[in-house]
N, C-alpha and C positions, 0 to 999 in steps of 0.2 A: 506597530510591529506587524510585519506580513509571517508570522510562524507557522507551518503544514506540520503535520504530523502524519508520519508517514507508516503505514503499520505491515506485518506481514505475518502470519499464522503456518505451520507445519500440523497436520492432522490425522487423524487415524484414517479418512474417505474423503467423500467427495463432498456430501451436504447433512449439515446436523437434521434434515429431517428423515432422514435412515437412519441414526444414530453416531452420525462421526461426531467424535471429539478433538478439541487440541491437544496437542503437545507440544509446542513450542509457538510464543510469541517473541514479537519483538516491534518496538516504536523506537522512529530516530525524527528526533524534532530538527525542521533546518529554518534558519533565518537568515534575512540578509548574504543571501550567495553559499551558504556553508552550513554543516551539522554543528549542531550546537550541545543537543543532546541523545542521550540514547535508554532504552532501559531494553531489559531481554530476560525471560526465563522460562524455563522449559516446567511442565507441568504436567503433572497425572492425570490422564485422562477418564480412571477408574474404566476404561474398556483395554481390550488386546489392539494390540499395534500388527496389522497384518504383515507379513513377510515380505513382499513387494512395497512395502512404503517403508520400512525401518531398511530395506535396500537403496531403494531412492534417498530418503533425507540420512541416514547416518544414523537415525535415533533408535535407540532400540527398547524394549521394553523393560528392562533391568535399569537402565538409562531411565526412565521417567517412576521406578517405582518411590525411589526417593525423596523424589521433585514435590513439590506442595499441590494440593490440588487445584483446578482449572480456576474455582469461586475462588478460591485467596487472592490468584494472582490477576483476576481480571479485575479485582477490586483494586488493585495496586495501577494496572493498566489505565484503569477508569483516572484515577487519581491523576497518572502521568498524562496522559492527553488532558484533560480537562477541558476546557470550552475552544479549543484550537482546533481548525480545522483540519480535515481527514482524509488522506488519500493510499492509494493502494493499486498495484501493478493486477490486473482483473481483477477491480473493486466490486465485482459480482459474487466472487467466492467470498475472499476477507469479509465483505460486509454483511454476509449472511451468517457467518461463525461468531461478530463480533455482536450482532444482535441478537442470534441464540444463546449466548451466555449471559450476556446481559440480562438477559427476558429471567433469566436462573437467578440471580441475585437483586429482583428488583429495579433494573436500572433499564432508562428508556435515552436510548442515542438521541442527543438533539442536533449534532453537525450533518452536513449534507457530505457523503463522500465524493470524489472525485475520483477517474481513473486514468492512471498515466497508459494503459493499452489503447483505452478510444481514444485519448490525446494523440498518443504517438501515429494512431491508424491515419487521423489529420492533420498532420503535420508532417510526417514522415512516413508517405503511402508509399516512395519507392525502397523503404527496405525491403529484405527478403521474406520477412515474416516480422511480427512483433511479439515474440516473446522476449522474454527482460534479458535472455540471457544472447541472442541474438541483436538487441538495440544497443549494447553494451558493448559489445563487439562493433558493430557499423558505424557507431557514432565515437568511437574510440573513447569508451566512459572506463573509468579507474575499473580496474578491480576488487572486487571487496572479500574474496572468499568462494567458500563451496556453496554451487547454487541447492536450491532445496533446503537451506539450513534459514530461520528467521532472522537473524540479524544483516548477516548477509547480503541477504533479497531485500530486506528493508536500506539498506544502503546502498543498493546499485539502485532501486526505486529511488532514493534520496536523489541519486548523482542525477538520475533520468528525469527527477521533475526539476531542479536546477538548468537541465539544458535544454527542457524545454519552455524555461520561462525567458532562459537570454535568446532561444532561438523567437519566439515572439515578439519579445522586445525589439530585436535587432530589425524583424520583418517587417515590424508595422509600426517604428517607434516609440512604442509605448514606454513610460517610465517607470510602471509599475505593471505586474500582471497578482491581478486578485483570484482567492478563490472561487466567486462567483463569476467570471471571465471565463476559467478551466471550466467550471461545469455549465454555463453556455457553448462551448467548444464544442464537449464531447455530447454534448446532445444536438449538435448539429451535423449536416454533409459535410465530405470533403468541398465540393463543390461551394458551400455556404459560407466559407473558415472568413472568407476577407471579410464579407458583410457582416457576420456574427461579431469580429471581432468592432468593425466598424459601429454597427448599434449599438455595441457597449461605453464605445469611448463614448456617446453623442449622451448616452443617458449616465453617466457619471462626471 
């Protein structure tokens, strides 16, 4: 089974080492060409939701006093990915919220994340920009919703690493595109993509 798990975070800032919290996750498992699964919940972040970001995502702070708090649901999170590999539309952010919470309940990431923004930068350098909601647009990818909401972005993410593994395939034959393939990718040039891609077919 080639299963990603694809994750996406809504937050009170920019990086939990100022203090940002989540409030809303969400994971959509895809295999074999399609979503297969999804989980999503929104969560207290025990801090205030600035005014500018509860405009951006929709969420508001009434909206998460409810919600369980961030430890319950990361522990459920944890559960739902499990040992599958892990990617994220700038897995720069995601990955730094998903390891500050973790670090809160004990729990140490062992997956390597992958990012569909440095994919798409090689592979698709002449769009106009790469954000998810401009790739989505250029490459005529489904709609999934309001962007800035977690489940959402984790499903045009979905649709986006989907088309980037038939555009691969398609490019260089490949029968399969693994996760360690993507993150030789994105740790490589534009300039490098065919060789990178080449090196890996010869060592597997």
């Amino acid at each position: 089974m080639s299963i990603h798990a694809i994750i996406d975070f809504e937050t009170t800032g920019l990086s939990p080492n100022h203090g940002a919290r989540p409030t809303e996750v969400a994971i959509v498992l895809i295999d074999e060409g399609k979503i297969i699964d999804r989980f999503q919940s929104l969560m207290n972040p025990g801090v205030p939701i600035p005014h500018e970001i509860q405009v951006l995502t929709g969420i508001s702070n009434a909206m998460v006093r409810a919600a369980p708090k961030v430890e319950s649901v990361m522990r459920d999170a944890v559960r739902f990915v499990g040992n599958h590999p892990m990617l994220a539309h700038n897995a720069a952010f995601d990955s730094k919220f998903w390891d500050a919470e973790l670090r809160r309940i004990n729990i140490r990431r062992k997956q390597e994340f992958a990012c569909s923004m440095l994919l798409a930068r090689r592979i698709f350098p002449e769009a106009p920009n790469h954000k998810l909601g401009t790739l989505v647009q250029t490459l005529g990818l489904p709609a999934t919703g309001r962007y800035h909401r977690a489940l959402a972005d984790a499903e045009a993410t979905a649709y986006l690493l989907l088309h980037i593994k038939q555009e691969l395939q398609r490019r260089y034959r490949l029968a399969t595109v693994s996760h360690e393939l993507l993150v030789a990718i994105q740790s490589a040039s534009r300039s490098q993509l065919e060789t990178c891609v080449r090196r890996h077919q010869r060592a597997s």
